[in-house]
C-alpha atoms as an extended CHARMM CRD file, in Angstrom:
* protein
*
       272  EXT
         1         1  UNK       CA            -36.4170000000      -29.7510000000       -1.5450000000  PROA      1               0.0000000000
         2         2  UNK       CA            -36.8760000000      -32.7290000000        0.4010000000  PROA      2               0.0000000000
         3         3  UNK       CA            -39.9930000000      -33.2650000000        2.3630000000  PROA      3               0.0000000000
         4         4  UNK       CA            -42.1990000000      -35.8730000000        3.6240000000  PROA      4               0.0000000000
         5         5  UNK       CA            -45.7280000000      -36.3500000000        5.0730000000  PROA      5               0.0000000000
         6         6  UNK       CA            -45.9870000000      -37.4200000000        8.5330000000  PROA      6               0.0000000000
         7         7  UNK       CA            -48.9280000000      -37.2020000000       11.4330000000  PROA      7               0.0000000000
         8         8  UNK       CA            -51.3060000000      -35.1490000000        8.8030000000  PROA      8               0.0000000000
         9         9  UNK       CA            -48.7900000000      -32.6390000000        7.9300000000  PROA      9               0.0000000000
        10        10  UNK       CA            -45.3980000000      -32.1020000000        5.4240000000  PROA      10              0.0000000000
        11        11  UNK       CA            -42.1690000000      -31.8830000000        7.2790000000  PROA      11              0.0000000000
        12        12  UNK       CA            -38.4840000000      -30.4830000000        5.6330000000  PROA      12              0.0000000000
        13        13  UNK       CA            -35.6380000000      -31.6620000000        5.8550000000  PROA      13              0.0000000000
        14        14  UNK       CA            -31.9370000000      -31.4880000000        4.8130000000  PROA      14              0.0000000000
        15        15  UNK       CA            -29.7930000000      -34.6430000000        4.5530000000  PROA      15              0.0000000000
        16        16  UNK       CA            -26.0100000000      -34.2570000000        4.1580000000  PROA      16              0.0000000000
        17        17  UNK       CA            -24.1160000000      -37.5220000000        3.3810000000  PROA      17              0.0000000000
        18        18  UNK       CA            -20.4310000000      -37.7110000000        1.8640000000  PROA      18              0.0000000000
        19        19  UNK       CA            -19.2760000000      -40.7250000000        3.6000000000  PROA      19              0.0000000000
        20        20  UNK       CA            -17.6600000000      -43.2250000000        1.9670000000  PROA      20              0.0000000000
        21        21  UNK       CA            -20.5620000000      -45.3060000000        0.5880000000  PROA      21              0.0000000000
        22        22  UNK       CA            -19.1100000000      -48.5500000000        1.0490000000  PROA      22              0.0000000000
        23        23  UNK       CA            -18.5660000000      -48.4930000000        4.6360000000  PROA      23              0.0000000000
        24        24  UNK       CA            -20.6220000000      -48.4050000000        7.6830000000  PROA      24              0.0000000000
        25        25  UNK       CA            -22.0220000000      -44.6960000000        8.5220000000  PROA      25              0.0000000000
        26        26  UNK       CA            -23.7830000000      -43.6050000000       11.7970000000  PROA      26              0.0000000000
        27        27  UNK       CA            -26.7660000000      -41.1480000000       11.5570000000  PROA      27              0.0000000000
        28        28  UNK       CA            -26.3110000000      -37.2470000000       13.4860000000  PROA      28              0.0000000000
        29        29  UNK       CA            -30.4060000000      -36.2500000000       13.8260000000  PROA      29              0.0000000000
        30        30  UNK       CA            -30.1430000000      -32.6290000000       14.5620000000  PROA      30              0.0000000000
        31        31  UNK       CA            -33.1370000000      -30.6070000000       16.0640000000  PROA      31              0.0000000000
        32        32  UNK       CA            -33.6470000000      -26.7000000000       16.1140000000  PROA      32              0.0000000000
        33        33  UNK       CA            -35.2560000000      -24.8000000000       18.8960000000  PROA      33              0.0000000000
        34        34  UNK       CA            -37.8980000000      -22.3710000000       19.1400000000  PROA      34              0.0000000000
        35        35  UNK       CA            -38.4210000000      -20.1480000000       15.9820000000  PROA      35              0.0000000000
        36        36  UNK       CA            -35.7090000000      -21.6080000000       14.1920000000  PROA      36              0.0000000000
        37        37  UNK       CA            -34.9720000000      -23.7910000000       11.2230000000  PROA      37              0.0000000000
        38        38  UNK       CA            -32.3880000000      -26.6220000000        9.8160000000  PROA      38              0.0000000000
        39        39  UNK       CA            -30.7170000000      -23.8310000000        8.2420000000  PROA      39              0.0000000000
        40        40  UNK       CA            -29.1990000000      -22.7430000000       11.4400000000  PROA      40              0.0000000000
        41        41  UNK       CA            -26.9960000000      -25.5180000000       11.6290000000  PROA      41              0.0000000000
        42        42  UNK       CA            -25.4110000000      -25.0410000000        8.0850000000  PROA      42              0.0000000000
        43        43  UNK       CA            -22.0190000000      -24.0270000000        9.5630000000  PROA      43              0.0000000000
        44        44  UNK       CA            -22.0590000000      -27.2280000000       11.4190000000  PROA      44              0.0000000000
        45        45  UNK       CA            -22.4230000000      -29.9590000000        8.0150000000  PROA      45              0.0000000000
        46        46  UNK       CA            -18.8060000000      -29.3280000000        5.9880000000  PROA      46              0.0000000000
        47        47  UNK       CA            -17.5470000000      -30.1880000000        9.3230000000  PROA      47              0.0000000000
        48        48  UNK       CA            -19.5100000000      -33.1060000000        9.8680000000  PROA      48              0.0000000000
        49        49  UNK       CA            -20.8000000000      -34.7690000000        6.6550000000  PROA      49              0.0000000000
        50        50  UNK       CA            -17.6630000000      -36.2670000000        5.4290000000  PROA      50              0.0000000000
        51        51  UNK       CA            -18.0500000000      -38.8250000000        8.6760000000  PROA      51              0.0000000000
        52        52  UNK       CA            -21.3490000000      -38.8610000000        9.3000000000  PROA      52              0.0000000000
        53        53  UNK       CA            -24.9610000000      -38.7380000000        7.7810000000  PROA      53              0.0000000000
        54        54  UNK       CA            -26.1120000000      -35.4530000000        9.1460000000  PROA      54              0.0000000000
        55        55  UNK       CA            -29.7920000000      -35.2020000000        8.9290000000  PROA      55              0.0000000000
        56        56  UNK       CA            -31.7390000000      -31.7820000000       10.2570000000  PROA      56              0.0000000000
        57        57  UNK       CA            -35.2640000000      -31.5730000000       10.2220000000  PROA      57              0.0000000000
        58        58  UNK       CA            -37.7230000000      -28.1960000000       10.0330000000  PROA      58              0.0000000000
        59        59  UNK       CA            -40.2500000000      -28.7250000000       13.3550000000  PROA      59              0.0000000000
        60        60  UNK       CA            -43.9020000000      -28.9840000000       12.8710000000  PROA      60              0.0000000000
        61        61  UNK       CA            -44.8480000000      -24.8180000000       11.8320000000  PROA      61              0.0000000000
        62        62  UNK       CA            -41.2270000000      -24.1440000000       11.7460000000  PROA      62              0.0000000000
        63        63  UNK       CA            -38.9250000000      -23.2410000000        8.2320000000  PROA      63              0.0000000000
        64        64  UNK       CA            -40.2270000000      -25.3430000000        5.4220000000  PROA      64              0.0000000000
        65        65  UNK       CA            -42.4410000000      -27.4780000000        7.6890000000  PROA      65              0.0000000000
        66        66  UNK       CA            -46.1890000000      -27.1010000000        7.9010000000  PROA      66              0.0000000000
        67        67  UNK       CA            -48.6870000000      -28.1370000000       10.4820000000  PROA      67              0.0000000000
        68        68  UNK       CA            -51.7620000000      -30.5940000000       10.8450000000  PROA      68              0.0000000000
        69        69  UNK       CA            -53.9950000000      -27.3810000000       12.0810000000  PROA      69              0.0000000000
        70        70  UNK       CA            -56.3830000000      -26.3720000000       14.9550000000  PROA      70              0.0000000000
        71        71  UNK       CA            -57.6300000000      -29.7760000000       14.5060000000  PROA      71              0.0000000000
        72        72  UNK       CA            -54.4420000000      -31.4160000000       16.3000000000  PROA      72              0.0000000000
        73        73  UNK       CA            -53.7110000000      -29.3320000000       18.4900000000  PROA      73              0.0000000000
        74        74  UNK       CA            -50.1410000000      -28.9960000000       20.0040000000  PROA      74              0.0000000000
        75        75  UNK       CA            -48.9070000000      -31.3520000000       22.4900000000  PROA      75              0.0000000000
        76        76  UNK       CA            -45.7350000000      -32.8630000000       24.0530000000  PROA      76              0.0000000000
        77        77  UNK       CA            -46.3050000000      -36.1450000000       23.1150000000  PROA      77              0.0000000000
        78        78  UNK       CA            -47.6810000000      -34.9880000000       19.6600000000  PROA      78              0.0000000000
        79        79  UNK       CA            -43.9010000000      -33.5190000000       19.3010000000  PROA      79              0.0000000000
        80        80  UNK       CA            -42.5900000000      -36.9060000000       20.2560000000  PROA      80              0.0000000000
        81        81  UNK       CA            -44.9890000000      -38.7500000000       17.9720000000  PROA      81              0.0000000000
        82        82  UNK       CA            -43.3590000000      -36.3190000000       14.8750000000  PROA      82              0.0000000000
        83        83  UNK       CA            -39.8720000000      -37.1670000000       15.7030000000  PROA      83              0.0000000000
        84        84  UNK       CA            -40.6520000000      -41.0290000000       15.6900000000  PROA      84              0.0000000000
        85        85  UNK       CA            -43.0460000000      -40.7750000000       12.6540000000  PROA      85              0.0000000000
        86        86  UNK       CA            -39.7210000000      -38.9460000000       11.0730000000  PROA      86              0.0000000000
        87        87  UNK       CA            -37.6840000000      -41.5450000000       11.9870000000  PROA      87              0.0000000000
        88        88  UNK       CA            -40.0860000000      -44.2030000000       10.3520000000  PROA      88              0.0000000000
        89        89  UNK       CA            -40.2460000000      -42.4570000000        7.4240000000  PROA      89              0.0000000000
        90        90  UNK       CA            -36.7290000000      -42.3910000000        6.7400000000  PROA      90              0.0000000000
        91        91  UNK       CA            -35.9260000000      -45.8610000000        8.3670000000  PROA      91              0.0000000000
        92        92  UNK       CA            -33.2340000000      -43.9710000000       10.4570000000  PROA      92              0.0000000000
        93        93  UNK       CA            -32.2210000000      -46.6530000000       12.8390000000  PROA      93              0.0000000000
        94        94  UNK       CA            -29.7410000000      -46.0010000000       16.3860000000  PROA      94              0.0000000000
        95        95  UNK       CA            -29.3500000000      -41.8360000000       15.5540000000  PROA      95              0.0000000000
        96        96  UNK       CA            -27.1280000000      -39.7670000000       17.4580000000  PROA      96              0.0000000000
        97        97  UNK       CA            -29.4010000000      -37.3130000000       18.3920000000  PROA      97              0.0000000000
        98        98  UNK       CA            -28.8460000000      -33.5660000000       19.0000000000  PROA      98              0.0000000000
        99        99  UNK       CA            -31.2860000000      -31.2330000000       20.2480000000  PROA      99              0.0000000000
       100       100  UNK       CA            -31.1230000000      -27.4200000000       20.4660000000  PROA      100             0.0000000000
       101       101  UNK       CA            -32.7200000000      -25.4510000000       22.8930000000  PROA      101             0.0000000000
       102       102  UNK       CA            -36.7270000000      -26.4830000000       23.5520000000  PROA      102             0.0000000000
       103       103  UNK       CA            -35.6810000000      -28.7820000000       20.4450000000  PROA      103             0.0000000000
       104       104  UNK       CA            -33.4720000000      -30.7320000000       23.4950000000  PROA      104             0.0000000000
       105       105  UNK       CA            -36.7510000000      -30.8120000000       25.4920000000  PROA      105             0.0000000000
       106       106  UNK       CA            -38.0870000000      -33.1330000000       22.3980000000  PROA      106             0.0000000000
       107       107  UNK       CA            -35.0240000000      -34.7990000000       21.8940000000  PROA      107             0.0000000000
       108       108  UNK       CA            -35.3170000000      -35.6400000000       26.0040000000  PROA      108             0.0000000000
       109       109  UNK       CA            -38.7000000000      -36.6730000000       25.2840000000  PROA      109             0.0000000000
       110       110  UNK       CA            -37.5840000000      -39.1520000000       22.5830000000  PROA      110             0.0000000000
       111       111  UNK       CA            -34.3830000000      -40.6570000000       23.7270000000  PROA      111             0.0000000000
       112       112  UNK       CA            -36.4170000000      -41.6770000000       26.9650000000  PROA      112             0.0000000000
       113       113  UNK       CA            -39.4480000000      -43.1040000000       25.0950000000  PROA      113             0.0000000000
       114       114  UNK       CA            -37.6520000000      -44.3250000000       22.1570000000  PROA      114             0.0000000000
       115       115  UNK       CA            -34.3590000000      -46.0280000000       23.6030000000  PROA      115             0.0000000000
       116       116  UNK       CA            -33.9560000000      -48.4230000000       20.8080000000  PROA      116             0.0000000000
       117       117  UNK       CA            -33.7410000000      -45.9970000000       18.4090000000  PROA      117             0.0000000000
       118       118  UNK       CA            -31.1050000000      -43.4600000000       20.1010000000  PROA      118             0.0000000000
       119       119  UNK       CA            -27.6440000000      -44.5220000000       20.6160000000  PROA      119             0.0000000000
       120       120  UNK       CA            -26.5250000000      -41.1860000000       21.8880000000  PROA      120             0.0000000000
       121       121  UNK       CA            -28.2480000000      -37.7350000000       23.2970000000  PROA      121             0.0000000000
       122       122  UNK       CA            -26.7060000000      -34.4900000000       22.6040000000  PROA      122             0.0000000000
       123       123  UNK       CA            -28.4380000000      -31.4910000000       24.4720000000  PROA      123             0.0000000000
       124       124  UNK       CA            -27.1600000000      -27.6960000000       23.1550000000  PROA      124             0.0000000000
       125       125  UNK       CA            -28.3410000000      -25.2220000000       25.4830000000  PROA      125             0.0000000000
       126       126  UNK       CA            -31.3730000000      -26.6620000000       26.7100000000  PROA      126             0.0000000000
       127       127  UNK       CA            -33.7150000000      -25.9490000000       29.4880000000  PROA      127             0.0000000000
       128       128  UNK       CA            -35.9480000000      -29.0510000000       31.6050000000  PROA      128             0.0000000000
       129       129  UNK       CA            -38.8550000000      -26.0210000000       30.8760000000  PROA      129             0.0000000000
       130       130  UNK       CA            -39.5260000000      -22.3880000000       29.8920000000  PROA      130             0.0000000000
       131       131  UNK       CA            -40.4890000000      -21.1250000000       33.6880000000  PROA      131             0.0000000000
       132       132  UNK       CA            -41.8500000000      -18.3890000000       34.4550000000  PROA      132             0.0000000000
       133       133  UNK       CA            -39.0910000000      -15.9670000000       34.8280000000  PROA      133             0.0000000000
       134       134  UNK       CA            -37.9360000000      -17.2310000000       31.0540000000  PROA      134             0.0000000000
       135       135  UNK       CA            -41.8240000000      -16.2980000000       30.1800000000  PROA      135             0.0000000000
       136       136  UNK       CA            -41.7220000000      -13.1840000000       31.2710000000  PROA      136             0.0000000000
       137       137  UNK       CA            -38.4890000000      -12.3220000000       29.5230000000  PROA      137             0.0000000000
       138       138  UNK       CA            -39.7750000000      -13.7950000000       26.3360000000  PROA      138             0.0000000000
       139       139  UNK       CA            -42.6240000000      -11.9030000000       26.2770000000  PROA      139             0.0000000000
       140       140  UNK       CA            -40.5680000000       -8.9550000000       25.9170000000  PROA      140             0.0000000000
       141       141  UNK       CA            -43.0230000000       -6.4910000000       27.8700000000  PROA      141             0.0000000000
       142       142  UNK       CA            -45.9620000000       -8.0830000000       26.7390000000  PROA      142             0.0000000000
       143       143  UNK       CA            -48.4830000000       -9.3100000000       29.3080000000  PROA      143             0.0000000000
       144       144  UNK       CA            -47.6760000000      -13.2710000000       28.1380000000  PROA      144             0.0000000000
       145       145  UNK       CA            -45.3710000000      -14.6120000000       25.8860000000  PROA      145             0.0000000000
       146       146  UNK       CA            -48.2200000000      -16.0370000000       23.9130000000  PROA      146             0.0000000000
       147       147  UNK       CA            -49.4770000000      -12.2870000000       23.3430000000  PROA      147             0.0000000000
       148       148  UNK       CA            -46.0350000000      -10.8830000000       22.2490000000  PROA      148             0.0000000000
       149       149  UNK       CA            -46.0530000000      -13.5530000000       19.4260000000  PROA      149             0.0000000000
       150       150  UNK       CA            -49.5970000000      -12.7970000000       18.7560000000  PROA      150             0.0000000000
       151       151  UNK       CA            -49.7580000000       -9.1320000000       18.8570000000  PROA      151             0.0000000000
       152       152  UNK       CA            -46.0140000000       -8.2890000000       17.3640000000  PROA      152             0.0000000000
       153       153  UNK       CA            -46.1340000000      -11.3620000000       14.8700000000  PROA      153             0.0000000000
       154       154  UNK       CA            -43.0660000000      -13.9950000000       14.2840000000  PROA      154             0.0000000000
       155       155  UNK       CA            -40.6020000000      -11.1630000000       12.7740000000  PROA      155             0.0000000000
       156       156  UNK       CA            -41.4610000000       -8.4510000000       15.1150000000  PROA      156             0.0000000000
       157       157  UNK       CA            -41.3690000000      -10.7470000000       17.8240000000  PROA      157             0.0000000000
       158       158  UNK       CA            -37.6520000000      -12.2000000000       16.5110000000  PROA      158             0.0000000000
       159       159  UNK       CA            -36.6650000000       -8.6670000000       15.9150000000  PROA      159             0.0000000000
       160       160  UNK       CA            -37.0370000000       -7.2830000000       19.4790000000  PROA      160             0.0000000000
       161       161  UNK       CA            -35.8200000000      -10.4790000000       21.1120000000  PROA      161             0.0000000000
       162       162  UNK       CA            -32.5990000000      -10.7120000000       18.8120000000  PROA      162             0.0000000000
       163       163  UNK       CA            -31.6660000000       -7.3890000000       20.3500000000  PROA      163             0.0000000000
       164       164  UNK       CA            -31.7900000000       -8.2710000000       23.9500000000  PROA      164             0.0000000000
       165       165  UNK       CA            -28.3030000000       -9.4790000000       25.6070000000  PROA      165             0.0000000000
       166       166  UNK       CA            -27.3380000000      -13.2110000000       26.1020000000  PROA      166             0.0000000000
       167       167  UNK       CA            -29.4350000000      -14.1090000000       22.4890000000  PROA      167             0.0000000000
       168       168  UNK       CA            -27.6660000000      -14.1060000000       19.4600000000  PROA      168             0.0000000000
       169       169  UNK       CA            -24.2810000000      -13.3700000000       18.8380000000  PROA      169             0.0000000000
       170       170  UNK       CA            -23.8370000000       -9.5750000000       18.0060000000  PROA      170             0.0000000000
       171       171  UNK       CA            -21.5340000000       -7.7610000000       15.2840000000  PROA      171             0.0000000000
       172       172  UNK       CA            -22.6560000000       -8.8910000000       11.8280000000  PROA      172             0.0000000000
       173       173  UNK       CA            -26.1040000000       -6.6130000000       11.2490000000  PROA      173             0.0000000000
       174       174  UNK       CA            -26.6240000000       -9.5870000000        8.0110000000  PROA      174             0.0000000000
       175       175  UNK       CA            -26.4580000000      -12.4460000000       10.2230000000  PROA      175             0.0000000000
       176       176  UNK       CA            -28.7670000000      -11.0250000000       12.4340000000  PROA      176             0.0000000000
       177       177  UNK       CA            -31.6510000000       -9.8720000000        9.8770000000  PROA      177             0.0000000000
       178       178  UNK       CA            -30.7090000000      -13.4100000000        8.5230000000  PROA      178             0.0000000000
       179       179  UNK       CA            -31.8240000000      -15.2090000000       11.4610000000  PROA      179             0.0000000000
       180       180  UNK       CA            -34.7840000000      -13.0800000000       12.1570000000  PROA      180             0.0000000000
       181       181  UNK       CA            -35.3790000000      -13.5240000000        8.1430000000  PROA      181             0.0000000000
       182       182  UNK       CA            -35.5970000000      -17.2530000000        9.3560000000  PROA      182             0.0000000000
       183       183  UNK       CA            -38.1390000000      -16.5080000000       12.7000000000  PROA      183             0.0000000000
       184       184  UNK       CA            -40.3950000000      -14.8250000000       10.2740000000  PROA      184             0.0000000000
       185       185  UNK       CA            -41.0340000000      -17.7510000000        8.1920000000  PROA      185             0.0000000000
       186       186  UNK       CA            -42.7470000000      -19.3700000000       11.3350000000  PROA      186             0.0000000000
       187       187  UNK       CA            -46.7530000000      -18.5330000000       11.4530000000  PROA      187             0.0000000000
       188       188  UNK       CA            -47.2440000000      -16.9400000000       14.6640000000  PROA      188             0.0000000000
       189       189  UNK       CA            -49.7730000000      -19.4300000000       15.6320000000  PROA      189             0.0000000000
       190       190  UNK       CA            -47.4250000000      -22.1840000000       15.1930000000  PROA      190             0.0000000000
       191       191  UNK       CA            -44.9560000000      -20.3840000000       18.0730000000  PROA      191             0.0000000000
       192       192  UNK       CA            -47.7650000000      -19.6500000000       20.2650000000  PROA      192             0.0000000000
       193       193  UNK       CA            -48.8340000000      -23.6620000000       20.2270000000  PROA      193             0.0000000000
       194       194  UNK       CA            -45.0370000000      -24.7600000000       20.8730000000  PROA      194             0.0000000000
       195       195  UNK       CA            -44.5960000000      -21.9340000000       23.2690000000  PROA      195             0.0000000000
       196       196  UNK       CA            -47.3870000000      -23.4340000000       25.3770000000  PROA      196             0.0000000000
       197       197  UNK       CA            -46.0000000000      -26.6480000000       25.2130000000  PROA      197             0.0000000000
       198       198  UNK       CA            -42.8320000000      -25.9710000000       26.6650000000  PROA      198             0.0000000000
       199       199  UNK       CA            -44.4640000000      -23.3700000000       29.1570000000  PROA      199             0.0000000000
       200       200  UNK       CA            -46.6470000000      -26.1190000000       30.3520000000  PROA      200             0.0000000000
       201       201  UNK       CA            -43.8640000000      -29.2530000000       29.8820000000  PROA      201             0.0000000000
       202       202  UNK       CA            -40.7910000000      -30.3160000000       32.5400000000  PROA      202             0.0000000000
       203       203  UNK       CA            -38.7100000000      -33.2140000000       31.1130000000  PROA      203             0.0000000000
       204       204  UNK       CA            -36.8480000000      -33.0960000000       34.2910000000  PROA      204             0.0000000000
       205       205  UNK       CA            -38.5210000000      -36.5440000000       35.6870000000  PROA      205             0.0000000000
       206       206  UNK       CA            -37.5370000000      -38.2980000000       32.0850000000  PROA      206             0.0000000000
       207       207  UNK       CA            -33.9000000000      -37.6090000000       32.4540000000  PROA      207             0.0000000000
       208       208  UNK       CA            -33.6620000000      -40.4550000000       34.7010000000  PROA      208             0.0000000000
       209       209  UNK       CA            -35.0380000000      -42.3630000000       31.4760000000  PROA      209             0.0000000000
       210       210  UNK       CA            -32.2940000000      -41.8720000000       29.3410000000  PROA      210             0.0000000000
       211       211  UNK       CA            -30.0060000000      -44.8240000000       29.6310000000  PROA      211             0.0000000000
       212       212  UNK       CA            -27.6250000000      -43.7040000000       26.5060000000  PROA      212             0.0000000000
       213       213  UNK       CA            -24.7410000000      -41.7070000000       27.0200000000  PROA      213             0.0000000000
       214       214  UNK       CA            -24.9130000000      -38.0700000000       26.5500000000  PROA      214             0.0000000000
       215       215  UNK       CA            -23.3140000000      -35.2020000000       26.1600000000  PROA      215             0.0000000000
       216       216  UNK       CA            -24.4700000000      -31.1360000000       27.3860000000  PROA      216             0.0000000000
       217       217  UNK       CA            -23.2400000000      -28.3130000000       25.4790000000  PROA      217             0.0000000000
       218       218  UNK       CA            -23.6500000000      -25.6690000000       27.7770000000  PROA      218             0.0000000000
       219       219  UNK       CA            -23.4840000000      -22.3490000000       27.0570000000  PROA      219             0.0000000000
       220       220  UNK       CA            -21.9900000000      -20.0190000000       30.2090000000  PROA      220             0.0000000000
       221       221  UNK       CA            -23.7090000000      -16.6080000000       29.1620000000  PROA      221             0.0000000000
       222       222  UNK       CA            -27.0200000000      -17.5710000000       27.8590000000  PROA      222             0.0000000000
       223       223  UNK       CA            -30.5450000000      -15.1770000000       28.7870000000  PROA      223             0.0000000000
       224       224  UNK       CA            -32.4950000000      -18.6400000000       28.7070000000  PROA      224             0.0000000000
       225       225  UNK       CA            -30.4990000000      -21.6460000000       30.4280000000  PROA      225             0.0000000000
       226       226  UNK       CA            -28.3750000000      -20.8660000000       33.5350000000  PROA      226             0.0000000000
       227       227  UNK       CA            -25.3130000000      -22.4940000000       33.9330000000  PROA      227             0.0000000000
       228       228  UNK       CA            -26.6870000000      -23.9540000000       37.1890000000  PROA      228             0.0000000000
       229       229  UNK       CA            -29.4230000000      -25.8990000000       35.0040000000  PROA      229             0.0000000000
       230       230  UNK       CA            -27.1270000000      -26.9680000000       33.1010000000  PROA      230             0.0000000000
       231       231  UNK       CA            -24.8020000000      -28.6470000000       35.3800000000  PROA      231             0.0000000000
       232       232  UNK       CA            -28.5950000000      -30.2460000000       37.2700000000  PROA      232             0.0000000000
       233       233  UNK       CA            -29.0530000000      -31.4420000000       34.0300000000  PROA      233             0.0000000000
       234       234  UNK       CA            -25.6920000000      -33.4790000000       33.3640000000  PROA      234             0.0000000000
       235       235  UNK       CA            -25.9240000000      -34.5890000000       37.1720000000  PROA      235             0.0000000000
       236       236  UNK       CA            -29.7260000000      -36.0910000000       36.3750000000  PROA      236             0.0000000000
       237       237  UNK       CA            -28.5350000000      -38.1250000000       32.9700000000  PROA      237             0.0000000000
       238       238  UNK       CA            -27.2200000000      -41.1360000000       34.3170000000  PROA      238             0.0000000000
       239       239  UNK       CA            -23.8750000000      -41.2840000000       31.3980000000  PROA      239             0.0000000000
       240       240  UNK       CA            -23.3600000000      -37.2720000000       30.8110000000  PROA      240             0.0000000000
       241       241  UNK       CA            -20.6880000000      -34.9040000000       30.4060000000  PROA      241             0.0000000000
       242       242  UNK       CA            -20.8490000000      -31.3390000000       30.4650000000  PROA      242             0.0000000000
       243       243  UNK       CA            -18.6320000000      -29.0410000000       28.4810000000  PROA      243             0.0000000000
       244       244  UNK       CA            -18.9690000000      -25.2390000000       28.9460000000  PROA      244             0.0000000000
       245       245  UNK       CA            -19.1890000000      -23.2340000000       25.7940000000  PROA      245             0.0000000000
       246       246  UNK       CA            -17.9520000000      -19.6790000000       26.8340000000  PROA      246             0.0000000000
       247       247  UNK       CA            -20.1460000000      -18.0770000000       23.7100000000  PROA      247             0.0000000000
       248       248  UNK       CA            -21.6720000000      -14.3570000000       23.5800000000  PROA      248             0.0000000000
       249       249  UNK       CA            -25.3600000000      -15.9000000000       24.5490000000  PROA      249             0.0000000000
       250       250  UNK       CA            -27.4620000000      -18.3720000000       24.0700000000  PROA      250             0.0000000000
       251       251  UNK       CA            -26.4380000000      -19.5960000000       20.4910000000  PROA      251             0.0000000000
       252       252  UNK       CA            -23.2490000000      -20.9870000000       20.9260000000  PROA      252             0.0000000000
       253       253  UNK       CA            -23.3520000000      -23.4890000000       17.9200000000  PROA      253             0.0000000000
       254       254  UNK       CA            -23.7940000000      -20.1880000000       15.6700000000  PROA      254             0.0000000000
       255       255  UNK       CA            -21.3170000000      -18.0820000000       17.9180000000  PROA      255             0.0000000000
       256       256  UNK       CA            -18.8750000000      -21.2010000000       18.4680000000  PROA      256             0.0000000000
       257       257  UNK       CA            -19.1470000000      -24.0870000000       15.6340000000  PROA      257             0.0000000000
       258       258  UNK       CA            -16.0850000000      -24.8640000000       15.8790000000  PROA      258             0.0000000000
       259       259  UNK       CA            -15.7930000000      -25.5970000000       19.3760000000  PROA      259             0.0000000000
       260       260  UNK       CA            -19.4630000000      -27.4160000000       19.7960000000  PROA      260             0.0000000000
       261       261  UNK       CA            -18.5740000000      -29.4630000000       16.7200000000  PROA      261             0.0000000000
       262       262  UNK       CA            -14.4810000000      -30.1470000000       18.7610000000  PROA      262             0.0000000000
       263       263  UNK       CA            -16.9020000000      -31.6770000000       21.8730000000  PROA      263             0.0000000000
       264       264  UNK       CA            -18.9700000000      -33.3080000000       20.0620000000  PROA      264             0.0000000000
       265       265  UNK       CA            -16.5890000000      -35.3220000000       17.6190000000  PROA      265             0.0000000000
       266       266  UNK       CA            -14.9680000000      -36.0250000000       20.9330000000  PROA      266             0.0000000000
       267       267  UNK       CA            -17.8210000000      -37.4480000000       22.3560000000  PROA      267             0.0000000000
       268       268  UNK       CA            -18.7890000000      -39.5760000000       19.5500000000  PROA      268             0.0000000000
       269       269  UNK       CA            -15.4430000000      -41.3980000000       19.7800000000  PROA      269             0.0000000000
       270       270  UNK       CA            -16.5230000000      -43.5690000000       21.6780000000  PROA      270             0.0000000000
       271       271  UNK       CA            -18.9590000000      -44.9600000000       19.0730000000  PROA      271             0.0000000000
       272       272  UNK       CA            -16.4970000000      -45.6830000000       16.5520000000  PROA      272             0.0000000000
């Protein structure tokens, strides 16, 4: 189990690497979103790994991760420090960076700050911020979102949301308790920190920032990020393209791999 101290707390990770080891390799950084975990993406490394080094990482609370405690309390730029503390850590150098979700919000948040160490941004499904509309809907009748988590915990909160349309793909009742399996290993506390984060953060004035090229995988029928945000999004980045995932809901890289993995070999092309 691979794990590391960084910023006053242990962080997991996975790190998938069957390139040819004597020639050059380039670096995928993959982050989750809200609730989830590195093992989300396992679909996506067969596909993948035999090219690249394909590293995911568990966020701060999240999976096997842990957090620093009420004493460092959660933050935007606290997020940001973590991902370049990571990076340090494992001397990753000039990533191709994919972030999921509020994940993308970081990965935003990094790419802009940290252009030396980013030589491509990949956003999958991600919103500028969770407004209010989004907070209402994620507090799933609750008076906040922050008092669903609290009151319902991380699986009963994961439970009820994983039911509502445009989430998760449907059909497979052990993929589902799988995924909420993977919510529930979140402490509650941890989600309601990051959930006012991203309630209370808009990365839309740093997309100006990012000067590398990028690419949006956009999902058409997700509950969380309109298509319309999407396409603001790829018209802020200065070097984007947009490709429209046509998935059940929001998790197109679970409901479509395939097809996210197709665009995004495409777009990394260019590097080679």
């Amino acid at each position: 189990m691979p794990e590391i101290k960084i910023n006053g707390y242990v962080t997991y990770y996975e790190d998938d690497d069957f390139t040819e080891p004597w020639k050059p390799r380039q670096t995928i950084l993959i982050q989750h979103g809200f609730g989830r975990t590195s093992q989300f993406w396992r679909q996506w490394v067969p596909m993948l790994a035999g090219d690249y080094r394909v590293v995911r990482r568990d966020l701060r609370g999240h999976g096997g991760s842990g957090d620093p405690g009420a004493s460092d309390p959660w933050s935007f730029d606290g997020l940001v420090r973590d991902f370049s503390g990571f990076c340090d850590a494992l001397d990753l150098k000039d990533v191709h960076l994919l972030g999921e979700s509020t994940g993308g919000m970081l990965a935003i948040g990094f790419a802009a700050t940290h252009p030396v160490r980013v030589r491509s941004l990949t956003l999958c499904g991600t919103p500028t911020t969770i407004g209010p509309a989004e907070q209402k809907f994620l507090a799933l009748g609750h008076d906040t979102w922050q008092g669903a988590l609290m009151e319902m915990g991380s699986e009963g909160w994961a439970r009820k949301l994983l039911s509502q349309p445009g989430t998760a793909p449907r059909g497979d009742a052990a993929r589902t308790e799988w995924s909420i399996q993977q919510f529930a290993r979140a402490r509650a506390e941890s989600l309601a920190g990051y959930s006012r984060v991203v309630s209370t953060t808009d990365v839309t004035p740093l997309l100006a920032e990012v000067k590398v090229p990028a690419l949006v995988l956009a999902p058409t029928r997700s509950a969380a990020t309109p298509m319309s945000e999407q396409e603001r999004i790829a018209a802020t980045l200065p070097r984007a393209d947009l490709v429209r995932i046509a998935g059940e809901g929001h998790e197109i890289y679970i409901d479509r791999p395939e097809e996210c993995v197709s665009a995004l070999r495409s777009f990394l092309a260019q590097f080679v």
